[in-house]
N, CA, C and O atoms as a Tinker XYZ file with bonds, in Angstrom:
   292  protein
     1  N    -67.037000  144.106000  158.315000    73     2
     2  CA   -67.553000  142.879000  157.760000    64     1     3
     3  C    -66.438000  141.830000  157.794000    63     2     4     5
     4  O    -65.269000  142.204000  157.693000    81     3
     5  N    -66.735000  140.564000  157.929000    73     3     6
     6  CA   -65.826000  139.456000  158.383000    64     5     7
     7  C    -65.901000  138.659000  156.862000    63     6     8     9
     8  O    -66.912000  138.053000  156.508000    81     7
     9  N    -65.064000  138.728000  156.297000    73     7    10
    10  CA   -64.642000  138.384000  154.760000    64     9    11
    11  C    -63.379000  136.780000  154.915000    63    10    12    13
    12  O    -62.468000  136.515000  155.699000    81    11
    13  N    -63.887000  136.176000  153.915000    73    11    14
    14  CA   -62.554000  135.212000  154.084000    64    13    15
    15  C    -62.848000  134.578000  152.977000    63    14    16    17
    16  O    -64.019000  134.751000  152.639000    81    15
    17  N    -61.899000  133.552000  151.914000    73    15    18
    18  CA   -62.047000  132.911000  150.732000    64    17    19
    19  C    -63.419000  133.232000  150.393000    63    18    20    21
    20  O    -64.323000  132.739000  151.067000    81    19
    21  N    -63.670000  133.996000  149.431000    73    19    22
    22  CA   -64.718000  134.772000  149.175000    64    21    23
    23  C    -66.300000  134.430000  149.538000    63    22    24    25
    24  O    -67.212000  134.209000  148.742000    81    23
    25  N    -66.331000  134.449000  150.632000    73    23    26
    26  CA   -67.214000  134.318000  151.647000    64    25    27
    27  C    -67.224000  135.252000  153.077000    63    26    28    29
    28  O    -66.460000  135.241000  154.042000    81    27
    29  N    -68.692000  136.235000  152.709000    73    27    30
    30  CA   -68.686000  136.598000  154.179000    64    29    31
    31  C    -69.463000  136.094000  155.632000    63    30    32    33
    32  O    -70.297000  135.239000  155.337000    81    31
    33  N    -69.445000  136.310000  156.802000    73    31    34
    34  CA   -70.768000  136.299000  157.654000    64    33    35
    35  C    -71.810000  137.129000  157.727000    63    34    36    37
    36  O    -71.572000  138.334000  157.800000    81    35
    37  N    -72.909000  136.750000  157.724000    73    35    38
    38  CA   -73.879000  137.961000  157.895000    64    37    39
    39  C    -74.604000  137.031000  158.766000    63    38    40    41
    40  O    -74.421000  135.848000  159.054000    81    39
    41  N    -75.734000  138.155000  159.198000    73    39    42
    42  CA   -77.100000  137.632000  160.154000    64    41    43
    43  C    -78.065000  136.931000  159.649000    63    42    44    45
    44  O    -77.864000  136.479000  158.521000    81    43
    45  N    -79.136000  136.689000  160.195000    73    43    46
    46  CA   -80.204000  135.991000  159.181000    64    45    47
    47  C    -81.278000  136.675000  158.545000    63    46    48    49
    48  O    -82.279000  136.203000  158.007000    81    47
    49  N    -80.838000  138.132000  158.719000    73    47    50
    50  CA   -81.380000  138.834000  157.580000    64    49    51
    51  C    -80.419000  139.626000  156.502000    63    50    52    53
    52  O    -80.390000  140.793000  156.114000    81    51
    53  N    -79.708000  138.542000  156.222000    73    51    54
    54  CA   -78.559000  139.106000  155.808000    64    53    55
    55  C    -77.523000  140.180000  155.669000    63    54    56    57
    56  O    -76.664000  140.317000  154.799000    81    55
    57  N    -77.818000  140.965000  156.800000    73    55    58
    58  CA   -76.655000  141.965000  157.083000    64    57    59
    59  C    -75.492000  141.739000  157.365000    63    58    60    61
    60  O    -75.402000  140.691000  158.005000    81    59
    61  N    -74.170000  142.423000  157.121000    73    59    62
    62  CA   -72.879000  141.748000  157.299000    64    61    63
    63  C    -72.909000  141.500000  159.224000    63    62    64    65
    64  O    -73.573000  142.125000  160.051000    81    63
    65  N    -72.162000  140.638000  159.387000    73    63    66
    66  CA   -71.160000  141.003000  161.225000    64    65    67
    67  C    -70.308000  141.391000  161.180000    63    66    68    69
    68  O    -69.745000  141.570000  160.100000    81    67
    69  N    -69.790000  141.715000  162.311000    73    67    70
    70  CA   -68.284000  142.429000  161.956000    64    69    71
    71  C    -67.472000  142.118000  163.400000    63    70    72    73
    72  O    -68.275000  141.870000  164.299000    81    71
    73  N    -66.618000  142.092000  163.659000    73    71    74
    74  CA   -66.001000  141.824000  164.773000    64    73    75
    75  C    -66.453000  143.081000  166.257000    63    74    76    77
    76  O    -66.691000  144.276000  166.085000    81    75
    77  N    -66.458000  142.612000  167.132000    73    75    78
    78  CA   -67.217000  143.421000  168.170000    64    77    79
    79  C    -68.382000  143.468000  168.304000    63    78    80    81
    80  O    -68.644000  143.774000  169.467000    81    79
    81  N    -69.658000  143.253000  167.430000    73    79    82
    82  CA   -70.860000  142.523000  167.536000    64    81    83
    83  C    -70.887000  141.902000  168.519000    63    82    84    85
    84  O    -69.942000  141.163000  168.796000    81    83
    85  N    -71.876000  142.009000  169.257000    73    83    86
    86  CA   -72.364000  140.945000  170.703000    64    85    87
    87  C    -73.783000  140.685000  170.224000    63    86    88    89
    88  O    -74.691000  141.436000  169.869000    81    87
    89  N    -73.656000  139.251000  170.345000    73    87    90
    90  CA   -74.423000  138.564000  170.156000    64    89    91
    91  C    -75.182000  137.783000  171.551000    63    90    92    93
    92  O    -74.455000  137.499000  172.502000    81    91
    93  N    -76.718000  137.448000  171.610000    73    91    94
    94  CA   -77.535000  136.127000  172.860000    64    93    95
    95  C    -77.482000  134.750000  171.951000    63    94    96    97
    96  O    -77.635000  134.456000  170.766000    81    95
    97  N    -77.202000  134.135000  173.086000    73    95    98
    98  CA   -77.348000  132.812000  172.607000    64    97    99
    99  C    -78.950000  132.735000  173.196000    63    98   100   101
   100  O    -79.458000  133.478000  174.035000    81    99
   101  N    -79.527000  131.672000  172.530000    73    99   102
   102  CA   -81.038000  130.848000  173.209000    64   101   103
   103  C    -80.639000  130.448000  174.466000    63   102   104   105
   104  O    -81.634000  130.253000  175.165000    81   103
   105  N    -79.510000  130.223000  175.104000    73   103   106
   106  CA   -79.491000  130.306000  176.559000    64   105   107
   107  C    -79.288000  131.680000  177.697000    63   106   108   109
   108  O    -79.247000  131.705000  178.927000    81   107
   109  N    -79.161000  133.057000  176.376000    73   107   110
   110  CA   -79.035000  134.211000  177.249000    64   109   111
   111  C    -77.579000  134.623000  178.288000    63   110   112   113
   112  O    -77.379000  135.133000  179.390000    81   111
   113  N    -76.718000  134.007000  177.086000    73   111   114
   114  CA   -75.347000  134.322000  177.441000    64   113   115
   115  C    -75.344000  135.189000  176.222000    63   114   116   117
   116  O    -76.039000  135.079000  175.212000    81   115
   117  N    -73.858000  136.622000  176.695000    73   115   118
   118  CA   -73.957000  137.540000  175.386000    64   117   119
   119  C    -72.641000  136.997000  175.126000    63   118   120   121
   120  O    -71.836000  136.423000  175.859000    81   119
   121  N    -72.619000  137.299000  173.983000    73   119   122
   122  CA   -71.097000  137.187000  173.383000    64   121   123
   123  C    -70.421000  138.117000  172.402000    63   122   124   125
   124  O    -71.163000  138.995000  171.961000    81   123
   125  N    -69.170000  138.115000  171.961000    73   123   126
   126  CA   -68.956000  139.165000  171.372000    64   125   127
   127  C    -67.812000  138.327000  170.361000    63   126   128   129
   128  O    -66.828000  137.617000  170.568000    81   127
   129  N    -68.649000  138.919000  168.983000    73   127   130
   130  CA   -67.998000  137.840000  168.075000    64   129   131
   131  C    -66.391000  138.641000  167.570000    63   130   132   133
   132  O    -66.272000  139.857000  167.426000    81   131
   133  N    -65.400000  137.741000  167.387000    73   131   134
   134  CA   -63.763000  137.667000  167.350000    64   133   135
   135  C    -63.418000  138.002000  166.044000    63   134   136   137
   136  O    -62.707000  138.916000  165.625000    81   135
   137  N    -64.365000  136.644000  165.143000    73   135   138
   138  CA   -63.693000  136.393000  163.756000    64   137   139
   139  C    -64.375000  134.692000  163.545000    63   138   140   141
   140  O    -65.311000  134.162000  164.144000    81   139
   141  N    -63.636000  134.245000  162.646000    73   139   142
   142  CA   -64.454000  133.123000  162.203000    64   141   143
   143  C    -63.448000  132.534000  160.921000    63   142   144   145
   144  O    -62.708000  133.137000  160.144000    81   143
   145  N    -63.760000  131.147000  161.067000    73   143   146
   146  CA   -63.431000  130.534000  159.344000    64   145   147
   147  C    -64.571000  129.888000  158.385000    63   146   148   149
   148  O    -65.163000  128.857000  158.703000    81   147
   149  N    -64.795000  130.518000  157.308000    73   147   150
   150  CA   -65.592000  129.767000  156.238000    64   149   151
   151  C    -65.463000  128.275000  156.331000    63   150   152   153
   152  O    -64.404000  127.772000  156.706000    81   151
   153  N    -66.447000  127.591000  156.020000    73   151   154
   154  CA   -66.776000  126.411000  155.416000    64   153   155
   155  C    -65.554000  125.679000  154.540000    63   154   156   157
   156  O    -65.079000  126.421000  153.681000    81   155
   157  N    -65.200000  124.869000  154.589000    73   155   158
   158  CA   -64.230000  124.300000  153.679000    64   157   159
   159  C    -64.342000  123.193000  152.934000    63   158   160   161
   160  O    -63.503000  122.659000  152.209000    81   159
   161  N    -65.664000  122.834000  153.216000    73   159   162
   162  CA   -66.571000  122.457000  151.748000    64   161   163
   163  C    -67.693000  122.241000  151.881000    63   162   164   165
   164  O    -68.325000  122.389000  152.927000    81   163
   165  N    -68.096000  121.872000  150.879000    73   163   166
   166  CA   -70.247000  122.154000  151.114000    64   165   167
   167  C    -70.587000  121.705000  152.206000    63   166   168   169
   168  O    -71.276000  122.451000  152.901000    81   167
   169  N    -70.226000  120.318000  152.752000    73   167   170
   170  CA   -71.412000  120.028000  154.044000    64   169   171
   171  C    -71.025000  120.628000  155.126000    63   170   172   173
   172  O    -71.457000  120.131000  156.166000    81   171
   173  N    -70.127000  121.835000  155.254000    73   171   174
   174  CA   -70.022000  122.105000  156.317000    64   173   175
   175  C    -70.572000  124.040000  156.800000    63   174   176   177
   176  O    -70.983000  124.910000  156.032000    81   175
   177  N    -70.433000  124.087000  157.733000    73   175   178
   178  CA   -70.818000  125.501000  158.435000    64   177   179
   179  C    -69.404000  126.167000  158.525000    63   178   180   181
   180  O    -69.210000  127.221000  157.920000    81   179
   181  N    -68.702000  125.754000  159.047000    73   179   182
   182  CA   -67.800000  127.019000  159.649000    64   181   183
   183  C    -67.955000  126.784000  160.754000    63   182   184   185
   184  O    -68.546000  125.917000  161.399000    81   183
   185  N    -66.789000  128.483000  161.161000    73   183   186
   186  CA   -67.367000  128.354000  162.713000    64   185   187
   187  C    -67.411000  130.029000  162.948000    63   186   188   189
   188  O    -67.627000  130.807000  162.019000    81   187
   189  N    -67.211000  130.383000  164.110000    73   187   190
   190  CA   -66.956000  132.004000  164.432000    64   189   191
   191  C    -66.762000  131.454000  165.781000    63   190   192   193
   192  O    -67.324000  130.530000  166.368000    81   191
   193  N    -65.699000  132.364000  166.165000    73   191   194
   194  CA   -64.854000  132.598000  167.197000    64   193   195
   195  C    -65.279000  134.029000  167.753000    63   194   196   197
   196  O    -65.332000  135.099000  167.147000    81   195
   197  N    -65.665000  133.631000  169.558000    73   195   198
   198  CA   -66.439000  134.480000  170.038000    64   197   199
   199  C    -65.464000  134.808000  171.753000    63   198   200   201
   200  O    -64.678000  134.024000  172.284000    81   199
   201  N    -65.782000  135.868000  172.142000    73   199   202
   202  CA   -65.712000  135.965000  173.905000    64   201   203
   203  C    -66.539000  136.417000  174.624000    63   202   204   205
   204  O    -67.292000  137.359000  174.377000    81   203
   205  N    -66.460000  135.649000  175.789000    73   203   206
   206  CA   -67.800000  135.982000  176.852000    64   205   207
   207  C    -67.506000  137.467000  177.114000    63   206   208   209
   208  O    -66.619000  138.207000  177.542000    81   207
   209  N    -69.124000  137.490000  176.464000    73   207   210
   210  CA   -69.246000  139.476000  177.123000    64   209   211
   211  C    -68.582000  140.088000  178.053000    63   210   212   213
   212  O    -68.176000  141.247000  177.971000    81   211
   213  N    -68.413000  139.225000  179.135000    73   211   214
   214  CA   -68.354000  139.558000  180.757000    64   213   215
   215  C    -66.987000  139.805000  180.693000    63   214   216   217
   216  O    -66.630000  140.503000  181.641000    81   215
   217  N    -65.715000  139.372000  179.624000    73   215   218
   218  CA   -64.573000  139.202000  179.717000    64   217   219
   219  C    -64.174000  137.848000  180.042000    63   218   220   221
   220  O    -63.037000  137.640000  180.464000    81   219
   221  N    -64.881000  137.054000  179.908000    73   219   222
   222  CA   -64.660000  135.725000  180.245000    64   221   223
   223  C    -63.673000  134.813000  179.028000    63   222   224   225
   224  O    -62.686000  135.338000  178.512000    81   223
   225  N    -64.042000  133.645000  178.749000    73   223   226
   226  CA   -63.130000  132.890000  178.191000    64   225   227
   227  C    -63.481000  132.891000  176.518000    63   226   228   229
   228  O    -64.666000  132.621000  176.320000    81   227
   229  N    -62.838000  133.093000  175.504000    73   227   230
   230  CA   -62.874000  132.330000  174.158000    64   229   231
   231  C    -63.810000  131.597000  174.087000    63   230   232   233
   232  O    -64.273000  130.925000  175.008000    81   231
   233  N    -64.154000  131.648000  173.067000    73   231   234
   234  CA   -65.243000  130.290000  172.826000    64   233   235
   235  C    -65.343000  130.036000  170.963000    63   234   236   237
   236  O    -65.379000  131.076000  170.305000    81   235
   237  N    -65.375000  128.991000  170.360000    73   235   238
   238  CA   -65.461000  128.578000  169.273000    64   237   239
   239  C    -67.423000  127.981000  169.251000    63   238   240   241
   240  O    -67.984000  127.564000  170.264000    81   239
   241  N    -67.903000  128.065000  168.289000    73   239   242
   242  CA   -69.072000  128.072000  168.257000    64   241   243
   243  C    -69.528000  127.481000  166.375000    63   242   244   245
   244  O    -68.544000  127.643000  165.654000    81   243
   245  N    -70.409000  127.057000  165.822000    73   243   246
   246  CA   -71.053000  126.669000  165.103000    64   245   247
   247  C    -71.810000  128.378000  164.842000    63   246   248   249
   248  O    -72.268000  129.058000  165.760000    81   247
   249  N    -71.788000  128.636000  163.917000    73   247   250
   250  CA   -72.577000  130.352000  163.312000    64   249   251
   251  C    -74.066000  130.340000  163.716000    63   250   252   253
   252  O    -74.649000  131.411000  163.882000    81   251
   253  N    -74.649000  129.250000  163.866000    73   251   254
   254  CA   -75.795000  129.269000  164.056000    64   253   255
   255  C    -76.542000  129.391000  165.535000    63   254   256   257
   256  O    -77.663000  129.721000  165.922000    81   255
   257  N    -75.309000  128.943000  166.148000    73   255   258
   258  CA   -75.869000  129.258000  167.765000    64   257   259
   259  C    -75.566000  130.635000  167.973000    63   258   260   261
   260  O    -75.858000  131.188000  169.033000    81   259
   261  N    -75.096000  131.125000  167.192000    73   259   262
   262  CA   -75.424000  132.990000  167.222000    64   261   263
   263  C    -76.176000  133.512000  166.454000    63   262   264   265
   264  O    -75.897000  134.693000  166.247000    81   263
   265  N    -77.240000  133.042000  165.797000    73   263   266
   266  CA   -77.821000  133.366000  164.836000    64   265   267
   267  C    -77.027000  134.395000  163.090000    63   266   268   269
   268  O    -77.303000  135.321000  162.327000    81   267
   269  N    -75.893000  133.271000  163.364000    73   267   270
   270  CA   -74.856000  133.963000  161.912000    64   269   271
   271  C    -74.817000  132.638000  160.654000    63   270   272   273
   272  O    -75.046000  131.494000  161.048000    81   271
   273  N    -74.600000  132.814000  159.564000    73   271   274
   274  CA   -73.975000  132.033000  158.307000    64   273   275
   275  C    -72.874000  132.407000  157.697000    63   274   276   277
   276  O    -72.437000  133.523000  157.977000    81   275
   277  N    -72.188000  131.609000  156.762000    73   275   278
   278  CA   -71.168000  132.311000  155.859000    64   277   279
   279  C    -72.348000  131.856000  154.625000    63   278   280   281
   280  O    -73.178000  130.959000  154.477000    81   279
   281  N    -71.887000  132.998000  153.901000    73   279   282
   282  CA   -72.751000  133.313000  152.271000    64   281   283
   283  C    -71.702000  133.502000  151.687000    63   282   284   285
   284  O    -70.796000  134.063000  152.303000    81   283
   285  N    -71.474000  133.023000  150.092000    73   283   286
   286  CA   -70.679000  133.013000  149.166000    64   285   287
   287  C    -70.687000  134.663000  148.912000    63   286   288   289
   288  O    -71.700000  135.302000  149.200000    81   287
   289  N    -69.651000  135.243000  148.427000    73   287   290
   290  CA   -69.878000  136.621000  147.889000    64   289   291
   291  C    -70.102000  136.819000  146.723000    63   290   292
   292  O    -70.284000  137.966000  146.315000    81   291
């Protein structure tokens, strides 16, 4: 589970993620999530830090184009 200032990520049925998770985007690229930083104040999301399945490049992302959130713990 991916934990940070007491906030974790989970899915949108709220199960935790955890690093190594591969995730589809709505464009049908997989990815494989890294890690991530919480929100750093209300109006915001975060992000999670991902790499192309394939071995390809890093990628920084918005939680939601992987179908992830941060939830308070």
């Amino acid at each position: 589970m991916i934990t940070q200032d007491n906030q974790k990520l989970v899915r949108a049925d709220g199960t935790p993620a955890t690093i190594g998770d591969i995730f589809i985007t709505n464009r049908l690229k997989s990815y494989e999530l890294t890690g991530g930083r919480p929100p750093q104040h209300p109006g915001s999301t975060g992000r999670v830090w991902v790499r192309e399945a394939n071995g390809g490049f890093n990628r920084e992302f918005f939680p939601s184009v992987i179908g992830l959130k941060w939830e308070a713990i």
